[in-house]
N, C-alpha and C positions, 0 to 999 in steps of 0.2 A: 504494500500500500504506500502510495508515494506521503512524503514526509510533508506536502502542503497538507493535504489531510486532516494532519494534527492542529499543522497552523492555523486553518481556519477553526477548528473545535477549538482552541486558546482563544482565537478572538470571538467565539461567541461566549466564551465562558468571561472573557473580563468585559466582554457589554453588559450581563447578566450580574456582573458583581459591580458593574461602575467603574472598571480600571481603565477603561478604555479612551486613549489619547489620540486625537487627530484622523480616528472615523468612528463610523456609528453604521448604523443597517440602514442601507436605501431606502427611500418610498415607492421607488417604482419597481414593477415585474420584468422579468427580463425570460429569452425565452430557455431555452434546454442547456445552453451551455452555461455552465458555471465560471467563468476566468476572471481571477482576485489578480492579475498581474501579468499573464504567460503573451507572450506576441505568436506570431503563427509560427514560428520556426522551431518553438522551443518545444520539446517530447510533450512533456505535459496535457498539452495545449492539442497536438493529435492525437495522442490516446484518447481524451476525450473526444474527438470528432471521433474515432473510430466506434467508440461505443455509444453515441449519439446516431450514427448512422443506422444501429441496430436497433433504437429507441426507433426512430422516425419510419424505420419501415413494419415496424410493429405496428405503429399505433396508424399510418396508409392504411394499411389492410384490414385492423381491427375499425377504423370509421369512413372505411371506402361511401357507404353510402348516408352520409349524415354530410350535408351539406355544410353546416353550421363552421366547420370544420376541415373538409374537403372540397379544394376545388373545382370550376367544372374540367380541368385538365388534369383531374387528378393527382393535386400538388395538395400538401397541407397549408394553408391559409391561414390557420388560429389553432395554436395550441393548447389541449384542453388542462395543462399543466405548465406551471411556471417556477423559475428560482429569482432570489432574492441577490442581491451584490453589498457589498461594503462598500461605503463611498467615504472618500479620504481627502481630508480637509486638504488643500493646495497653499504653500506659503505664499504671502503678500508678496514679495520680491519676481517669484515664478508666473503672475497673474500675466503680467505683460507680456512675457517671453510665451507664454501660451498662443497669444496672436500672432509675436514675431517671428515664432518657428517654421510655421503654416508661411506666412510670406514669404520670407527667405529660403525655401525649399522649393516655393512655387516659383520662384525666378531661378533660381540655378534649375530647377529641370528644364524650364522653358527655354534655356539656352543650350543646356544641353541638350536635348530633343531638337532643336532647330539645328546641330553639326551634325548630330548623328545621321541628318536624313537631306544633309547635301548632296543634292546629286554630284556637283564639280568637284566636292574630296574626294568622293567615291573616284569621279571617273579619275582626278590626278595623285591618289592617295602612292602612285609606286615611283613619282618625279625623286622624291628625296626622302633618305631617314629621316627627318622633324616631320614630312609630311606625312608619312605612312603609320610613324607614331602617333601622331594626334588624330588619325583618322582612327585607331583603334583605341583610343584614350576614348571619344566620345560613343563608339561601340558599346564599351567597357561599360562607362557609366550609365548609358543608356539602359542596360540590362540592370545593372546594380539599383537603381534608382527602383526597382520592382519590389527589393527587399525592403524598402526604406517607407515602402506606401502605407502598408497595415500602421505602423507606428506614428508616422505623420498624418494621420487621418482620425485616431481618436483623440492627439493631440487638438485637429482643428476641430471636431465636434464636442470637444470637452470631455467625451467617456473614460480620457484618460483619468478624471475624477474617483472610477470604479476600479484602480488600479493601482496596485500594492508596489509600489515603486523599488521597496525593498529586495522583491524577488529581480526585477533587473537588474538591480545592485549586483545581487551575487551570483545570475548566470550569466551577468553581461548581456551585451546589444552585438551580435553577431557583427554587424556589418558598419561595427565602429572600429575600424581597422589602424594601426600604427603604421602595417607595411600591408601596401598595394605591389602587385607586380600583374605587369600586362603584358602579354606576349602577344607578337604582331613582327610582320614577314616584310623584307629589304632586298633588295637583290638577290632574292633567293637563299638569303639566311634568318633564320628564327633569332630574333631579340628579345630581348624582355627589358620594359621600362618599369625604374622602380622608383617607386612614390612614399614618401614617408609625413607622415602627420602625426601632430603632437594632441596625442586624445589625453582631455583631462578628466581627473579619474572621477570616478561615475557618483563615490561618497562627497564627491562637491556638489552635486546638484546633475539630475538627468537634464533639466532643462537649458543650465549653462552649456552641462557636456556638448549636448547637439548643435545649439547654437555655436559652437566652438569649432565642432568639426565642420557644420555645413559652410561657414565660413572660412577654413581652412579649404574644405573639395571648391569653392566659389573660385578662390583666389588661383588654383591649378586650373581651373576650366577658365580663366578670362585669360590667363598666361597661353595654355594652347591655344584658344579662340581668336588672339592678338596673331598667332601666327599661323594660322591657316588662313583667317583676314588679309595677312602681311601677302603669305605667297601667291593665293586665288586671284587677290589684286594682280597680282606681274599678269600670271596667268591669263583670265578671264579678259584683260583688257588690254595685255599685248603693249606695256608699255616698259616692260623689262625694268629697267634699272632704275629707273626717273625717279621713282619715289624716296627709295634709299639715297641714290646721290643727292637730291636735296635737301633729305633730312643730316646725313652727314655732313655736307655744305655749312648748314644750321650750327649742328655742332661743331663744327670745328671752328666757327666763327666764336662758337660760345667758351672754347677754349683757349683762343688766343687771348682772348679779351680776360679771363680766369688769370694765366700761366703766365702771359709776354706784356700785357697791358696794364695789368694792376698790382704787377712784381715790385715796382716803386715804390707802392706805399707800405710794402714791408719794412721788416726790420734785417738787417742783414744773414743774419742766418738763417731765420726763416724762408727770405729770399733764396740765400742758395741752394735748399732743400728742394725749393718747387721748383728752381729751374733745373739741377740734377734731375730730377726726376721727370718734368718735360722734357727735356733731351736727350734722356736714357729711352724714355717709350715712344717719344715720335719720331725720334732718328734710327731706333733701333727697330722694336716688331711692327712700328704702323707704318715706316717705309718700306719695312719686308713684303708686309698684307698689299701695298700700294702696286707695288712692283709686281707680284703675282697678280693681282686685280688690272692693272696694264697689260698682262702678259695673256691672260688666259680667253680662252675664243668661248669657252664653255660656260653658257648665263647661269646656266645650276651652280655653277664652281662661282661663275660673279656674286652673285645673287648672298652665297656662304658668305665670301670674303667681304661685300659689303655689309653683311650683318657683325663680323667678326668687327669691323673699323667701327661702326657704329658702337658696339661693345665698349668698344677700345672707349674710345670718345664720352662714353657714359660715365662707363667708371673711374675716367679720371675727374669728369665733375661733380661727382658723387664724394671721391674724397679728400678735393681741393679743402671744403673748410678743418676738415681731420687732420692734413698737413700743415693747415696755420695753427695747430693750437698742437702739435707735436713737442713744443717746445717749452711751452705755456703748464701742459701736463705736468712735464718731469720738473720746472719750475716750483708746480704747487706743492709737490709729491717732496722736493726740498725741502721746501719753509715748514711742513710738517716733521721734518726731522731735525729741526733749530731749536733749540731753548734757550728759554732769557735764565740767565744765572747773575744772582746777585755775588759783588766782591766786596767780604765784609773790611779787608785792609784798605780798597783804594774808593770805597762807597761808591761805588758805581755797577753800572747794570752791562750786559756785554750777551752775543747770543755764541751758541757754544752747540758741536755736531752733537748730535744724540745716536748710537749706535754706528760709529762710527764705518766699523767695517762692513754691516750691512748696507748701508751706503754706498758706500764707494764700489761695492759689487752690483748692486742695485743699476748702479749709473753707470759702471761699465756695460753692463750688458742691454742696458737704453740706448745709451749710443751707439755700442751695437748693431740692432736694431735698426738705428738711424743709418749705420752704414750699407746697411742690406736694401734700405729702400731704395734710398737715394743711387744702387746700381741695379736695382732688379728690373729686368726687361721685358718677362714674361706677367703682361699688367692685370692677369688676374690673381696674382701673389700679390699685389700692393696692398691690398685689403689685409691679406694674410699679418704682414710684417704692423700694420698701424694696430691692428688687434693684437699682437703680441706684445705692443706698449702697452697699451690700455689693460690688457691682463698684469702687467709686471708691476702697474701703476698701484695696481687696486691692490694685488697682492702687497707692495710694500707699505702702502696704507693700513693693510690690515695687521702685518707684521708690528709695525709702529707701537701697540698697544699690547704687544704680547712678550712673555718673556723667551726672547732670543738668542741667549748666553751661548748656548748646544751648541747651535744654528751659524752664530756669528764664529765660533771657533771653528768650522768644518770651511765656511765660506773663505774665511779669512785664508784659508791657504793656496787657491786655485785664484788664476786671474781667466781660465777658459768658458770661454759663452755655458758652452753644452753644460758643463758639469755646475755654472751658477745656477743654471734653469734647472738643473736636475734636484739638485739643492733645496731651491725654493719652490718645487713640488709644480711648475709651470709645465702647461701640455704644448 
């Protein structure tokens, strides 16, 4: 006998005594099936259709001819038996998200449902891998969206009310997934793209959970949909390269004006970081991309290397203000390791390093850092290295307040990058 079973004889026995917090016994009848919580997927939830099945055609046959009952196509109409449901009070914070679930699920299907049934990805889904991925991305979801219905549907009628939210707790929501993988065919080889989402855990609330995820699948479906958009365009209207070349035009207007135009009003080192670093990436891989992008006769190969420039071009104005305050960081991340020390012989006040040698490891391996930027050519590392200060920042902030005697004794001996990082526990 399944162990909901008991569960419900507990909750009618603490309604009976009064123990009962955050439901009570419905008013309304409900028909044959009993479900305090289960979605269609979960056992529970078919063994009873399966023995409801064997209810419903008992009781066809035993009121075949009573109309009351039976209709005239020989379907049951009204059942001459009903069960009762627990309805479960809904917190104040959840009322809203009750609505916004329902809407936010009905826009991301609607866009999903409108890729999935383009005919032009279909017909150009085999031009490139991004396109034959995203054509199976909205396949994908298209299908999965089937699992997702039963649960967003008594959300939008409210029956989720009759629903033990507890039991989802702990058999989980099937198709609230971490890791998606899709497999979908390239030139005649089998891929698989694989998709990762940060599902929060379900004792936070089901209703944030969803909301969290369908907002997570949103932002993957407008990122494919931005580039079967992108490609369809060239495609469908035969204007090849037009669009990218002008949009990189755009940008590269938007970087000189960043990197060559407003380098003045730095301060000197800051200055020479960002021009190191513009001349390390656009003399180095966005002349490389130039020169294949000159070179090549093949619009598929264009069409790449203009998306790649365009990349290029993004990312470096993405971490233009990152690179002005590179400096500013380890600045502040100092003055927290300064204290004012009073000098009782000459009465005066004076500031004075405070862990000395984690410092000066600290700073070694910031600048570091700074050296690594300032010649790394491959410009999707640039990201990498500015995060590796801001980790070292925060770590030495945090180190600041703790007792470091061990720690400064191990450091103190090595002046090499790797083994400071290794030290200070940095990934």
């Amino acid at each position: 006998m399944s162990k909901y079973f008991f569960k419900t004889i507990e909750k009618l026995r603490e309604i009976e005594e009064g123990r009962n917090e955050g439901f009570r016994i419905a008013d309304d009848l409900f028909g044959l099936t009993f479900n305090d919580g289960f979605l269609e997927e979960y056992e529970e939830y078919r063994e009873q259709q399966d023995a409801n099945s064997l209810i419903e055609a008992f009781l066809l046959n035993t009121l075949r001819y009573d109309d009351q009952y039976i209709s005239a196509s020989e379907q049951i109409k009204k059942y001459p038996l009903a069960t009762r449901k627990f309805v479960y009070q809904i917190a104040r914070d959840d009322v809203p998200r009750l609505n916004e679930i329902p809407e936010n699920y009905d826009r991301l299907k609607s866009v999903i449902r409108e890729y999935a049934g383009k005919n032009s990805l279909n017909l150009n889904k085999n031009r490139s891998d991004s396109v034959a991925r995203a054509y199976e991305f909205f396949q994908f979801y298209n299908r999965e969206l089937a699992r997702f219905d039963p649960l967003i549907n008594v959300i939008r009628d409210k029956s989720i009310q009759y629903f033990d939210l507890r039991y989802m707790k702990e058999n989980g929501i099937p198709f609230l997934r971490e890791e998606v993988t899709i497999p979908y065919v390239y030139d005649e080889e089998e891929k698989n793209f694989q998709l990762s989402y940060t599902v929060s855990p379900l004792e936070e609330g089901l209703y944030l959970s969803l909301l969290r995820y369908i907002a997570a699948v949103e932002e993957e479906v407008q990122r494919q949909a931005a580039l079967v958009d992108r490609v369809l365009f060239f495609i469908e209207q035969n204007q090849s390269l037009r669009q990218l070349e002008a949009e990189i035009e755009s940008q590269q207007r938007v970087i000189d004006r960043l990197y060559v135009e407003e380098r003045d009003q730095q301060e000197p080192k800051v200055r020479r970081l960002v021009q190191d670093v513009y001349e390390t990436v656009i003399e180095g891989s966005y002349a490389a991309y130039n020169d294949d992008y000159a070179r090549s006769d093949n619009q598929e190969r264009k069409v790449e290397l203009a998306n790649i420039k365009l990349d290029l071009l993004n990312e470096l104005e993405t971490i233009h203000p990152k690179l002005l305050r590179v400096y500013e960081i380890l600045e502040t991340v100092d003055e927290g390791y300064m204290v004012e020390v009073w000098n009782a012989f000459t009465f005066s006040r004076y500031m004075q390093r405070e862990k000395e040698r984690l410092w000066d490891a600290g700073e070694l391996l910031y600048m570091h850092y700074i050296d690594q930027l300032r010649s790394e050519e491959v410009y999707v590392e640039l990201r990498v290295w500015i995060q590796k200060m801001e980790n070292l920042a925060q770590r030495l902030n945090e180190l600041r307040e703790e007792d470091t005697r061990r720690l400064e004794r191990r450091i103190g001996r090595t002046k090499d990058p790797k083994e400071i990082e290794e030290i200070l526990e940095l990934k």
